[in-house]
LOSE-560001 format. One record per residue: z, y, x of N, C-alpha, C in turn. Coordinates in steps of 0.2 Angstrom, whole numbers, plus 2048, in hexadecimal, padded with zeros to 3 digits. Atoms other than C-alpha are relative to their C-alpha. Example, Ala and Ser with C-alpha at 12.3 -4.5 7.8 and 13.67 -1.06 7.14 Angstrom:
8007FA8048277EA83E800806804
7FF7FA7FC8247FB8448038057FC
% end
This chain:
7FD7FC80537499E27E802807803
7FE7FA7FE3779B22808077FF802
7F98008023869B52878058037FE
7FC7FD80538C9C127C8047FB7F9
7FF80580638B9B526E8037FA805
7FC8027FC3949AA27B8098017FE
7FB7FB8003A29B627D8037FF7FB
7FF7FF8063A49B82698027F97FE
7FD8088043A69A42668047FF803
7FA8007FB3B29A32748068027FC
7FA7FC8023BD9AF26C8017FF7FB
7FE8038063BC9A825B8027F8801
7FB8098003BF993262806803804
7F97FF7FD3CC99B26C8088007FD
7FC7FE8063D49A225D8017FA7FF
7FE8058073D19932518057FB805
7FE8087FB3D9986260806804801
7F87FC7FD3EA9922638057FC7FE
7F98038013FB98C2638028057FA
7FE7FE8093FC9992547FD7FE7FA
8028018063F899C2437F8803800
8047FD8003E79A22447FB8017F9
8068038073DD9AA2347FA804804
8067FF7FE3CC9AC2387FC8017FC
8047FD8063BF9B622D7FA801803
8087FB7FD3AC9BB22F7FF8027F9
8027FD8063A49C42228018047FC
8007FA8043A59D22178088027FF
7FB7FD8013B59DD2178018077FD
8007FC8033BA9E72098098007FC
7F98028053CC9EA1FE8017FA7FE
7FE8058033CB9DC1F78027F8805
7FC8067FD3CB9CF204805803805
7FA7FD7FA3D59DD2118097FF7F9
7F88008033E49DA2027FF7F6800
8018097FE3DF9C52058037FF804
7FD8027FC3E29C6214807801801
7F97FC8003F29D12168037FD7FC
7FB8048053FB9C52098007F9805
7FF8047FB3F69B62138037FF806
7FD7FF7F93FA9BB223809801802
7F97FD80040C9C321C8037FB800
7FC8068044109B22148017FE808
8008047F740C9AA227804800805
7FC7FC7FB4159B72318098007FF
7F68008034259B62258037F8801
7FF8067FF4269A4228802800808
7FE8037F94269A323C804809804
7FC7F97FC42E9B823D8048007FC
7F77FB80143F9BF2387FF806801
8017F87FE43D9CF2407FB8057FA
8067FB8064379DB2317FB804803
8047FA7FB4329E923E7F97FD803
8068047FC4269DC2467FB7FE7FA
80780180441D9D62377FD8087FB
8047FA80141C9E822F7FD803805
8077FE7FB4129ED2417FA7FC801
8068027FF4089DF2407FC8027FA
8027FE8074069E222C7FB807800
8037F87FF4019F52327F87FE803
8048007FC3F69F123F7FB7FB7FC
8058058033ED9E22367FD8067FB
8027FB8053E99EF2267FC806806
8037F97FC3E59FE2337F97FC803
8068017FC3D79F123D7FB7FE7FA
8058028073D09EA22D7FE8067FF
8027FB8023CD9FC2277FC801804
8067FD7FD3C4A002357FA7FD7FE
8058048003B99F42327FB8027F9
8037FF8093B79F72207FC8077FF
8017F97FF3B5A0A2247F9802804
8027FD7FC3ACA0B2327F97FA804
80680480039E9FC2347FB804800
8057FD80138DA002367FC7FD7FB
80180480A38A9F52248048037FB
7FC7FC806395A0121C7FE7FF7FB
8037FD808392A0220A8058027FB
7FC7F9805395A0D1FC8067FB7FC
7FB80280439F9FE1F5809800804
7F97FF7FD3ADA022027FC7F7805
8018077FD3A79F020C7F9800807
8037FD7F93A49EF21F8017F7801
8008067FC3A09DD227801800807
7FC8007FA3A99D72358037FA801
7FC8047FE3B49C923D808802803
7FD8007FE3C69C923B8057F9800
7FD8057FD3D49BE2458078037FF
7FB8007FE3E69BC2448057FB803
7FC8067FF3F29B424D804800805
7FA8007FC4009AE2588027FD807
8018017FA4039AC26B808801802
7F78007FD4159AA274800807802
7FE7F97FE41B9BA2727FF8057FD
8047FE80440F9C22687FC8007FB
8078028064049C42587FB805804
8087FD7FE3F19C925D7FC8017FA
8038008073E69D024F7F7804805
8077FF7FD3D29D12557FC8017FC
8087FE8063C49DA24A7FB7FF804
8087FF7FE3B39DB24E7FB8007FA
8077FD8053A49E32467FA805803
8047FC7FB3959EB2498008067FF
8007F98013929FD24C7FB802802
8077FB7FB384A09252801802805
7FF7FC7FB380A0D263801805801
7FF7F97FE381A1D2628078027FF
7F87FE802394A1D25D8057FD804
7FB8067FA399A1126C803805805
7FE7FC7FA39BA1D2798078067FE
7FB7FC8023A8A2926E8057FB7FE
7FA8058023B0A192688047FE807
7FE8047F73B2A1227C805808802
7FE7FB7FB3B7A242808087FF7FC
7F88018023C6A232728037FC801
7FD8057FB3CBA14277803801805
8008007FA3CCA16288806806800
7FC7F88013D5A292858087FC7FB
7FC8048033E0A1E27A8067FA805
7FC8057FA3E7A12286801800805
7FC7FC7F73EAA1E2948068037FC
7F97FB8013F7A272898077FE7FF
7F9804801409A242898028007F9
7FC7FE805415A2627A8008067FD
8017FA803417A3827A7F98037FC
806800802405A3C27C7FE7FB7F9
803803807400A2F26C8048067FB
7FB7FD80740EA382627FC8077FF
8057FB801406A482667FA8027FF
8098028043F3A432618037FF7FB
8018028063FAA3C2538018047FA
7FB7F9805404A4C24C7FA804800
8047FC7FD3F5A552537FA8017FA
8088038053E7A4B2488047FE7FA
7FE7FF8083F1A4B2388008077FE
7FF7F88023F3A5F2397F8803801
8067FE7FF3E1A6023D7FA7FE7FF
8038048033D7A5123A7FC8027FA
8057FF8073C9A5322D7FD7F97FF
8038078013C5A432237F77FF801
8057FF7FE3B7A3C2277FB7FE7F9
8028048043A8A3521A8037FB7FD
7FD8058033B0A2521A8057FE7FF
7FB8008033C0A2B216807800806
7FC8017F93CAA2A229801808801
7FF7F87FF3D2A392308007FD809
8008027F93D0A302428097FE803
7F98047FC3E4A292438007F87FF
7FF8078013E1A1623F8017FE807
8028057FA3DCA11253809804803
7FA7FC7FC3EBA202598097FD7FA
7F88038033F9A1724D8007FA802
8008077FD3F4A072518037FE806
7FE8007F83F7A0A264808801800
7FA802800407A112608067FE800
7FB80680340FA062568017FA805
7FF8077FD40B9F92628037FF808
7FD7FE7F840FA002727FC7FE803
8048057FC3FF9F52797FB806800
8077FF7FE3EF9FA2807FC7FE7FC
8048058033E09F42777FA7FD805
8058057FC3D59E627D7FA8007FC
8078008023C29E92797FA7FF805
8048047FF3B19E427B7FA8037FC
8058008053A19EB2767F87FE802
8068057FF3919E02757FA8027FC
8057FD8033809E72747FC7FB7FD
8038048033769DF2677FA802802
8087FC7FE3659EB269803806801
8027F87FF3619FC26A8068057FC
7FD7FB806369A0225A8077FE800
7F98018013799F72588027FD804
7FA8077FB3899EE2638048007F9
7F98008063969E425D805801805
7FA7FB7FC3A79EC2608057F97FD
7FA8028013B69E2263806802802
7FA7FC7FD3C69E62638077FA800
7FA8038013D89DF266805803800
7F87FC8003EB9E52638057FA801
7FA8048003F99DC2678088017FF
7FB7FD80440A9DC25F8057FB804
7FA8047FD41A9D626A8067FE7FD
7FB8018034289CF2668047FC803
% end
């Protein structure tokens, strides 16, 4: 077996076997299931959290990685719907919310680059890319002005944990993870 596709069921039996609550998705992501899941997850969260602050950043965060997904897949369609796998769930300490989907090669190396630029910056610097790309920012086609991955980071305080897996020539699949302390 490749071990790429190794890798990717790993991360998915790891999920489903956690000491949290894990929901677990593949398949097509658009409005409709992005407000499915975000109701599920709330009810789940509001059961084992108290802290509002904590489930409104995982609420943010969950919304903002689904979007990417929905946005910015290489199966975009004109119906708003991008396929993908997303995960939520809970570890001593923490919620973890992991997307993945695929994208075109040719967008990997600007994606790694933000990323990476992204998770070297402290506090101030995010706040000032943030304010920077709201005042300057131009939407994109799919409707993004480039702050979902730069709010993400902030809110959370974490690094992101990623991973991108060459399928061919033309696409990789991109994963991503955020983690939400508590």
């Amino acid at each position: 077996m490749d071990k790429d596709l190794i890798f990717i069921q790993t991360i998915l039996s790891d999920e489903m076997i956690s000491q949290g609550f894990p929901l677990v998705y593949k398949g097509p992501l658009n409005h409709q299931t992005m407000k499915f899941f975000t109701r599920m997850a709330e009810e789940k969260i509001s059961k084992r959290c108290s802290d509002s602050s904590i489930k409104r950043k995982v609420f943010h965060v969950m919304v903002e990685m689904l979007q990417n997904i929905t946005r910015h897949s290489a199966d975009y369609d004109e119906e708003g719907s991008g396929n993908g796998i997303f995960v939520i769930g809970e570890r001593r300490g923490y919620y973890y919310i992991i997307t993945a989907n695929v994208v075109r090669s040719s967008d990997v190396k600007e994606l790694e680059h933000s990323i990476e630029t992204l998770n070297r910056m402290d506090k101030d610097e995010l706040d000032n890319m943030h304010k920077t790309q709201i005042k300057t920012g131009e939407l994109s086609v799919k409707g993004g002005a480039g702050l979902g991955l730069i709010d993400i980071i902030r809110k959370t305080g974490e690094k992101y944990a990623y991973q991108f897996l060459r399928l061919d020539e033309n696409y990789h699949f991109f994963v991503l993870k955020s983690t939400i302390h508590f």
